[in-house]
N, C-alpha and C positions, 0 to 999 in steps of 0.2 A: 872443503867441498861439501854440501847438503847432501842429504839422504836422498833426495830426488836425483839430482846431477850423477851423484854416484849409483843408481840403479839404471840412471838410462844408460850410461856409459856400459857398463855389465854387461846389459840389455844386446848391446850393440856389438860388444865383444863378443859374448857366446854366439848372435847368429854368425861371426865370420866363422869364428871357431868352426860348426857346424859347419857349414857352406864349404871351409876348407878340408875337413874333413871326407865330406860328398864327391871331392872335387869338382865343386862347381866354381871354386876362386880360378881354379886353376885354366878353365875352359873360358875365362871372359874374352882372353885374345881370339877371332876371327881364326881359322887357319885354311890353307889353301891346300888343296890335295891334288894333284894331279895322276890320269888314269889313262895307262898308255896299253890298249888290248891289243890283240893281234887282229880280230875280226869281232864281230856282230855277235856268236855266242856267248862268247869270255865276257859278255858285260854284265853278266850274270854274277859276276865277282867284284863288281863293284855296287852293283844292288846291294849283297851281303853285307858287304862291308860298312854301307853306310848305315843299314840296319842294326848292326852292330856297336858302330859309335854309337848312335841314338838311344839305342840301350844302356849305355856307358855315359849318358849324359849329354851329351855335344852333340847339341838341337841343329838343324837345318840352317837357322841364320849363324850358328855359328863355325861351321864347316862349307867351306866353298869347294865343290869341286869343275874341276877341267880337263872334261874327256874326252880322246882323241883315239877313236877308232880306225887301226890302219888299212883295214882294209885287204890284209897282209901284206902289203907294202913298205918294207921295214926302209927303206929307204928314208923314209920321213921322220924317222927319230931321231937323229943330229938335231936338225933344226925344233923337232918341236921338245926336246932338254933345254936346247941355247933359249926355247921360249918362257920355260919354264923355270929358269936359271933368273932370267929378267925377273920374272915373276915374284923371285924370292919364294917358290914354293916351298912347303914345308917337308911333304912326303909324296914319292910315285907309288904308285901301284901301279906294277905291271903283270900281265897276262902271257904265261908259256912263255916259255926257252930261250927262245929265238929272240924274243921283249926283250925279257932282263939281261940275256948276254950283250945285246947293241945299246940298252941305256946303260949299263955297267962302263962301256967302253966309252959311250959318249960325254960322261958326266964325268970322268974325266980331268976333263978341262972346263975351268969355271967353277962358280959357286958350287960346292957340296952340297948333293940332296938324299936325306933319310931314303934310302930303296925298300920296301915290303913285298913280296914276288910270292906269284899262284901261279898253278898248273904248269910248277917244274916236275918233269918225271921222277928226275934222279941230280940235285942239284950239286953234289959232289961230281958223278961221273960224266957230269957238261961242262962241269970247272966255271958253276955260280959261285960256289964258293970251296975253300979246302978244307971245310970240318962242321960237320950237323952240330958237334957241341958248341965249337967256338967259331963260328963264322967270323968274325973279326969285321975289319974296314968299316963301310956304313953302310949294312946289305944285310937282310935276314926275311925268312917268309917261308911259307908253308908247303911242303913235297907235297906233290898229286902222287907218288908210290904208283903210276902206271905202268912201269916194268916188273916191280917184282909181284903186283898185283895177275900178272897173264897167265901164269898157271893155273891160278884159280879161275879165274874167266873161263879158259879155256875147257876145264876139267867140266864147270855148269853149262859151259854147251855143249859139249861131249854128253853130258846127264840130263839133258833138256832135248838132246836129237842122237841118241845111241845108232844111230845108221848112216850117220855123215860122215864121209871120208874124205871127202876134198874142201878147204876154206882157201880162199882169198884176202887177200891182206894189201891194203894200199898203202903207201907209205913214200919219204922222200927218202932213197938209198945216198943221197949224197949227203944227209946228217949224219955223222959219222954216231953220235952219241946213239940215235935210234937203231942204227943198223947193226952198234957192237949186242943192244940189245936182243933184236932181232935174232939173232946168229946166236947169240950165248946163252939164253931165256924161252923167247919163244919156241924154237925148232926142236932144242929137245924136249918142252914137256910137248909140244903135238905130236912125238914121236913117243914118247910113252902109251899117249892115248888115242895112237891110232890117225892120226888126222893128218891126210900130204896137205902140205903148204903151196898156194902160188901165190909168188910175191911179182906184187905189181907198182912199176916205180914210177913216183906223180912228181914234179919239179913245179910243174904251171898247168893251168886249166887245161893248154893244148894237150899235154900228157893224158889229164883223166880224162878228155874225149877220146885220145886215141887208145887206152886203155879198156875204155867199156867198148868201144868199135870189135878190139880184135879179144874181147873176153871168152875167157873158156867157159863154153858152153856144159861140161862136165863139172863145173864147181858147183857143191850145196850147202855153201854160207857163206857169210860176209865175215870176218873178226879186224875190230879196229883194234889200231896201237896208238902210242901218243904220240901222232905227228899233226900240230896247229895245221897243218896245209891239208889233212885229209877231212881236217873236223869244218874245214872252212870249204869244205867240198861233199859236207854230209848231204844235202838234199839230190845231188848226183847220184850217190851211192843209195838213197832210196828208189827214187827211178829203177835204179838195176835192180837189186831187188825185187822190187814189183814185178821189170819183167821178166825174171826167171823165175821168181817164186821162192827168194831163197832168203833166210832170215838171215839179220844181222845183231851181232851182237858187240853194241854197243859202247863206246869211250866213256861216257858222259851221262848215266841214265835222263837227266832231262835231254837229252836229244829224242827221247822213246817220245815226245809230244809229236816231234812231227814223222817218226817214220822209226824200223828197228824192231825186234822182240825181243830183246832182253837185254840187260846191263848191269852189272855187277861194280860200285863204284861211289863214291862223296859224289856231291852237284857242286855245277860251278859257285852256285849262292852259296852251300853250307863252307866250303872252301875260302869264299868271304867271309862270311861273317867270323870265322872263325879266326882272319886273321885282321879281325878287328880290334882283338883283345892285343895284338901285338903293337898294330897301329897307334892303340889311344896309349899305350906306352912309350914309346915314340915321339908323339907329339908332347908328352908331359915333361921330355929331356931326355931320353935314354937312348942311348949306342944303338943302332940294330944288331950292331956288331956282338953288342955282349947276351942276346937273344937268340938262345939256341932253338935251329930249325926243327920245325913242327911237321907230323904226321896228322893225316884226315883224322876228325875223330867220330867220325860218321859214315861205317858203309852199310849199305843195303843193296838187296838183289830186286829187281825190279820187272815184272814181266809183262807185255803186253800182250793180251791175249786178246785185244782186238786188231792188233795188228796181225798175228802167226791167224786170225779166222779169215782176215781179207787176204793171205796169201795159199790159203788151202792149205796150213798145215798143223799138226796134230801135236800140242807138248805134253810132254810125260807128267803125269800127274808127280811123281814124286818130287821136281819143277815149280810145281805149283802150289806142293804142300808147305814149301819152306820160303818161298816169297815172304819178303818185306809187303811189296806192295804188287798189286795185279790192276794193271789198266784193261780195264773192260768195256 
């Protein structure tokens, strides 16, 4: 072989070397992602997510996604797994509880698909899976911690309106997972700090109509829990709000765009992107199974304080001293 032939050869080697090294060899295959949310907020978590690939190298033409907003209509996740099954997809991302339990169940039967799942409260005590360390099967993805998160919530709006004694709380009582929360979490730290509970139970739209119809007029705040069906009914819950005059505080602080004064909490996006790093492992070969579930690693306290000025009301400065961030 000449000197020349064998320098281009080199030449050639080292760039794969590099390249493999980058993993860019590894990203030539196209792959198909499928994204199964519960409603219109949670898409929020697949913005991240793709941000996050992109980060990690796997450009736009080479990541296809296929998104399927339910709508909250879980009804439609059989059929669109069996579409996605055709698909030869690679990996779902799904969106809260209620998602990954019905594609869990659906996927099943048929081709196996890589599962990555956000905005589970508590994915051991919904029985996503039976171990944060070893999740096992083909399932792994990142806790929203909105349960054991509500003490503290609760304690900053207790410290944000030290004169509130009644909050309202909507929620579906026939999720059995939120309500053991509810009952085991919630009620006694409001009971430490002072705050009676009405608990208001939403199954279907007609519910939160009839709910804000006969609301108690004596409640002065809002507090969400993590139920997909109330976040999918947040713009409701501003309305009431507005007309009583009573703040809410928050599931999700990007909900504080369109309504809410305050939120303690990860975003749907950072909740993606974050379980990008899990994803692009994933697609490079690996178990989800042998990828132990992930905690936010992002929270911030979030105030709107043009929101509590459009409702006539007054937040404690010490509130405001410790904000992340203050919408003005």
């Amino acid at each position: 072989m000449s000197k020349l032939r064998f320098f281009v050869v080199f030449l050639i080697l080292l760039v794969c070397s590099c390249a493999s090294a980058h993993g860019i060899g590894n990203n030539k295959k196209a792959v198909l992602i499928g994204v199964i949310s519960f409603d219109t907020p949670f898409l929020e978590c697949q913005r991240g997510l793709a941000d996050g690939l992109k980060q990690k190298g796997w450009a736009d033409k080479q990541v296809h996604y296929v998104i399927h907003d339910l709508k909250k209509d879980l009804s439609k996740i059989p059929a669109i797994v069996r579409e996605l099954q055709q698909q030869h997809c690679d990996l779902i991302l799904t969106t809260s509880t209620p998602v990954v339990l019905e594609v869990k169940k659906a996927i099943e039967e048929g081709e196996p698909i890589p599962i990555i799942f956000t905005m589970v409260a508590d994915s051991v005590a919904s029985k996503v899976v039976s171990s944060f360390r070893n999740p096992g099967g083909n399932i792994s993805g990142i806790n929203y911690n909105a349960f054991t998160m509500m003490p503290k919530r609760l304690s900053l709006f207790r410290e944000a309106f030290p004169d509130m004694e009644k909050v309202a709380v909507f929620y579906n009582h026939g999720e059995i997972w939120i309500d053991e929360a509810v009952q085991k979490i919630l009620l006694p730290a409001a009971e430490s700090l002072n705050f009676r509970v009405v608990s208001c139970d939403i199954r279907s739209q007609a519910d939160m109509i009839e709910a804000i119809h006969h609301f108690d007029s004596s409640v002065e705040g809002l507090f969400m829990v993590a139920d997909p069906l109330a976040i999918s009914f947040f713009e409701d819950l501003v309305d009431l709000s507005r007309k009583y005059k009573l703040p809410i505080m928050v599931l999700d602080n990007a909900l504080l765009e369109k309504g809410g004064v305050m939120g303690y909490s990860p975003s749907f996006y950072s909740i993606g992107f974050q379980a990008s790093v899990m994803a692009a492992r994933v697609l490079r070969g690996v178990s989800p199974g042998r990828l132990s579930i992930q905690n936010p690693n992002k929270i911030q306290l979030v105030v709107s304080q043009k929101e509590a000025q459009r409702l006539g009301l007054i937040l404690q400065e010490s509130i405001l001293s410790h904000a992340d961030t203050i919408l003005r």
